[in-house]
C-alpha positions in Angstrom: 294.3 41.0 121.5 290.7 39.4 122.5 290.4 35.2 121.9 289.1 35.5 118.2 292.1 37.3 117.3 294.4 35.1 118.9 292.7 31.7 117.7 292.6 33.4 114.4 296.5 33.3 114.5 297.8 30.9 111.8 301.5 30.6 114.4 303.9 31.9 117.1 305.0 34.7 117.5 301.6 37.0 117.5 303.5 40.1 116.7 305.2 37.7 113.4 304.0 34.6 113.3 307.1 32.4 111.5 304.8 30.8 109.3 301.3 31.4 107.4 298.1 28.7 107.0 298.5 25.9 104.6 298.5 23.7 102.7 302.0 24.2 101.6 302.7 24.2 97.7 306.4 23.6 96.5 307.6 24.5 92.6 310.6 22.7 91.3 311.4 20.8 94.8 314.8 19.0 93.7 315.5 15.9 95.7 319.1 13.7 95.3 318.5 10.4 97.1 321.7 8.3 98.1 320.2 4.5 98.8 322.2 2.2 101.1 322.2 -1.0 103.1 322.7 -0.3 106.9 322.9 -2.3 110.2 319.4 -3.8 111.5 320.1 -3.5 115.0 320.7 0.4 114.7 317.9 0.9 112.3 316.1 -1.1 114.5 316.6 1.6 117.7 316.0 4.4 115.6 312.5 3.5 113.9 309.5 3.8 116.7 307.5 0.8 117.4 304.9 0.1 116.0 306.9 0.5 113.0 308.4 -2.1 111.8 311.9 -1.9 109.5 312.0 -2.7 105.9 313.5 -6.4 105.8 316.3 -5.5 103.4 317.7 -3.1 106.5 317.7 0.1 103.6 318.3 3.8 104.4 317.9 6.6 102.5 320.2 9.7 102.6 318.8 12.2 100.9 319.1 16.0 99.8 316.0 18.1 99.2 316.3 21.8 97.1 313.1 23.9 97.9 313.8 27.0 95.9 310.4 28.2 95.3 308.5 26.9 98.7 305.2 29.4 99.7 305.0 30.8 103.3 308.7 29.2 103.5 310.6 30.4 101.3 314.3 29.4 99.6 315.8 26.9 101.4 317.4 23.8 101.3 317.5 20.1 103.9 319.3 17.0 104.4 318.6 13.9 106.3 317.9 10.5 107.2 314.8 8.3 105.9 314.1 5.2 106.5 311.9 2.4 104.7 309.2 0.9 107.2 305.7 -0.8 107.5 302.7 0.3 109.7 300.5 -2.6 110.1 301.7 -4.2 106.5 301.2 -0.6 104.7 304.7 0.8 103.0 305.3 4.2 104.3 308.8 6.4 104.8 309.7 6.9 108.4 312.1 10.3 108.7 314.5 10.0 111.2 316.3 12.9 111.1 316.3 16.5 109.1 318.7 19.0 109.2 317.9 22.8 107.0 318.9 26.5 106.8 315.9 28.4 106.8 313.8 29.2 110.6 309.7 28.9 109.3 309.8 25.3 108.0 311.7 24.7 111.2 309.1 25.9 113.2 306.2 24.7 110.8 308.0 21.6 110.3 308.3 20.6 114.0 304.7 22.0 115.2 302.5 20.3 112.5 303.6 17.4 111.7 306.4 16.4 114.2 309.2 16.8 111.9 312.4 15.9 113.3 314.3 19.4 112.2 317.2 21.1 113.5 319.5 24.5 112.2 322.4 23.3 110.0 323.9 24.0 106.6 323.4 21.3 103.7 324.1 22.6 100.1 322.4 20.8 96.9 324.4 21.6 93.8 325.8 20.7 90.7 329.8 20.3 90.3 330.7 20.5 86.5 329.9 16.5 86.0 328.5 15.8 89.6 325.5 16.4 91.6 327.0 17.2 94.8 325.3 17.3 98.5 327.0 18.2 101.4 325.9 18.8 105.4 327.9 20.7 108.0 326.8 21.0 111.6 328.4 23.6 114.1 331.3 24.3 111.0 331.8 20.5 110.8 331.3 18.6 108.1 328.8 15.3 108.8 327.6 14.4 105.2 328.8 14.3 101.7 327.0 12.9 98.5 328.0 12.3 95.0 326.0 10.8 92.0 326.7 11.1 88.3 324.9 13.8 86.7 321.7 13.0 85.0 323.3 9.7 83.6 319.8 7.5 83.1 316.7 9.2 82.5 313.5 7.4 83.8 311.1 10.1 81.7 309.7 7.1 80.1 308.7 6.0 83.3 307.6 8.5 85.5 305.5 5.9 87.4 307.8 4.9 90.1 309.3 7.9 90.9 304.9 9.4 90.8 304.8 5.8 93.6 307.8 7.5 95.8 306.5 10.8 96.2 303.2 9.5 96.9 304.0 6.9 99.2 302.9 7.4 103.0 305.3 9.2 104.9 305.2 9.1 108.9 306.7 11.5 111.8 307.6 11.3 115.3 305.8 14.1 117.1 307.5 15.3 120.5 305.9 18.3 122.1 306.2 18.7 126.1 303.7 20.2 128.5 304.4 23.1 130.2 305.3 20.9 133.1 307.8 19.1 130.9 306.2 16.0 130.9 304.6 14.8 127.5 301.9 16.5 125.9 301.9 14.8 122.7 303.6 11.8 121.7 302.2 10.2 118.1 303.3 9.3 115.2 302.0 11.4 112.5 301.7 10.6 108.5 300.7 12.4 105.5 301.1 12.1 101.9 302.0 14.5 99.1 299.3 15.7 96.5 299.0 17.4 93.3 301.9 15.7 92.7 304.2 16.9 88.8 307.0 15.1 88.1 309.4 17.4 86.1 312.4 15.2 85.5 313.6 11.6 87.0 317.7 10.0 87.1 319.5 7.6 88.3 323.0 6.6 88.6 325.9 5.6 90.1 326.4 7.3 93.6 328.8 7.6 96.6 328.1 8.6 100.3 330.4 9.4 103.6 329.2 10.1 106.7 331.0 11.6 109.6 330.1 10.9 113.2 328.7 13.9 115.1 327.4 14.3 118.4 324.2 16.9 117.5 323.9 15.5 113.7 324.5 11.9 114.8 323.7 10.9 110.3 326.6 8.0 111.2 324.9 6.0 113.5 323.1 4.6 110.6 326.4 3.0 109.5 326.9 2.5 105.4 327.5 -1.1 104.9 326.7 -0.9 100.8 325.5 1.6 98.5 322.9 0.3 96.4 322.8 3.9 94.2 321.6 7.3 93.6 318.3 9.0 92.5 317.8 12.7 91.7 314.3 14.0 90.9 312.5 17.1 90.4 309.0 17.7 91.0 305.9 20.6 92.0 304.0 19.1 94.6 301.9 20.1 97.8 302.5 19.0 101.7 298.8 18.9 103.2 297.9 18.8 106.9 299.0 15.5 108.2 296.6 12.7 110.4 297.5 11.4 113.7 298.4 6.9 112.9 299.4 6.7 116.6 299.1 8.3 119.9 301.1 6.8 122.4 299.4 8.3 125.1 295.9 7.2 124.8 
């Protein structure tokens, strides 16, 4: 290979590369969102300064279906997200990510400095119940509940158009060769072309088991404030660095 091929390369490896040139586009990405109170001090440790935690100390746990996802494929993720400000904007900080499926992975973590790791979470619905679940290493470390499509927002699509297109930020980790940092930022982006197919709410239940490699307990439930499950088309562009904590 001579330098224009290997710059024209869209990832690693040459001989496959894991995953092609966005943007990304994503039809009928499902998400079921469990919202719940949590303690300050440990949201405080896991949210980067400068950062700063929403003052009502929520998490979100959430499930995401991506059945239809291009240059990624079928998969689906589970994970932490937490409510923050950057210098009095709103944005989504995501703290951790766990899916079953090896090109977001590697997409995921090289772009935009998402925090993904191999696991198994499942998205489904149980007769009545919209059911996620997480295990890590054959453990279980996350199960969801919410009652199936019991209030429909479709007269409202507005605040569910605001979540989606609210600023969404990334801790970026990528060592030199050397192991010492090589980048260190926090990186944001925000969905486009955003279609809202279908909004609920409802009641909703969460339990989370602690686990060494998925540590999703650390954020401790102290009270479920309820569920939200949404369906949407949307697009994940390249992202922008916010900060760069070694300039």
């Amino acid at each position: 290979m001579n330098r224009k091929e290997i710059l024209a390369l869209p990832s690693m490896p040459a001989a496959s590369p894991s995953y092609p040139r966005g943007p990304y586009r994503f039809v009928n990405r499902e998400y079921f969102i469990i919202v719940y109170e949590s303690d300050p001090k440990a949201i405080r440790a896991a949210v980067p300064e400068p950062l700063t935690p929403h003052r009502d100390n929520l998490v979100y746990y959430e499930w995401i279906r991506m059945p239809d996802s291009s240059g990624f494929g079928d998969y689906t993720e589970s994970g932490i997200v937490i409510p923050c400000e950057y210098k009095k904007q709103a944005c989504n900080f995501t703290a951790q990510m766990y899916l079953d499926d090896e090109p977001p992975i590697s997409a995921g973590r090289e772009i935009w400095g998402f925090p993904k790791k191999y696991a198994n979470p499942v998205l489904k619905v149980a007769t009545d119940t919209l059911t996620g679940t997480l295990e890590y290493a054959g453990q279980m470390v996350a199960m969801g509940t919410m009652a199936y499509k019991h209030e429909s927002l479709a007269r409202d699509p507005s605040k569910t158009m605001a979540a989606l297109s609210k600023m969404q930020v990334n801790l970026k980790l990528i060592p030199d060769v050397d192991g010492k940092p090589k980048i260190a930022q926090l990186v944001a982006y925000n969905l486009t072309e955003i279609t809202v197919r279908g909004s609920w709410v409802g009641p909703a239940r969460l339990q989370l088991v602690p686990h060494v490699n998925a540590p999703v307990a650390d954020l401790p439930i102290r009270r479920i404030i309820g569920g939200r499950h949404f369906a949407a088309d949307l697009t994940l562009p390249f992202g922008r660095v916010l900060h760069d904590y070694l300039a």
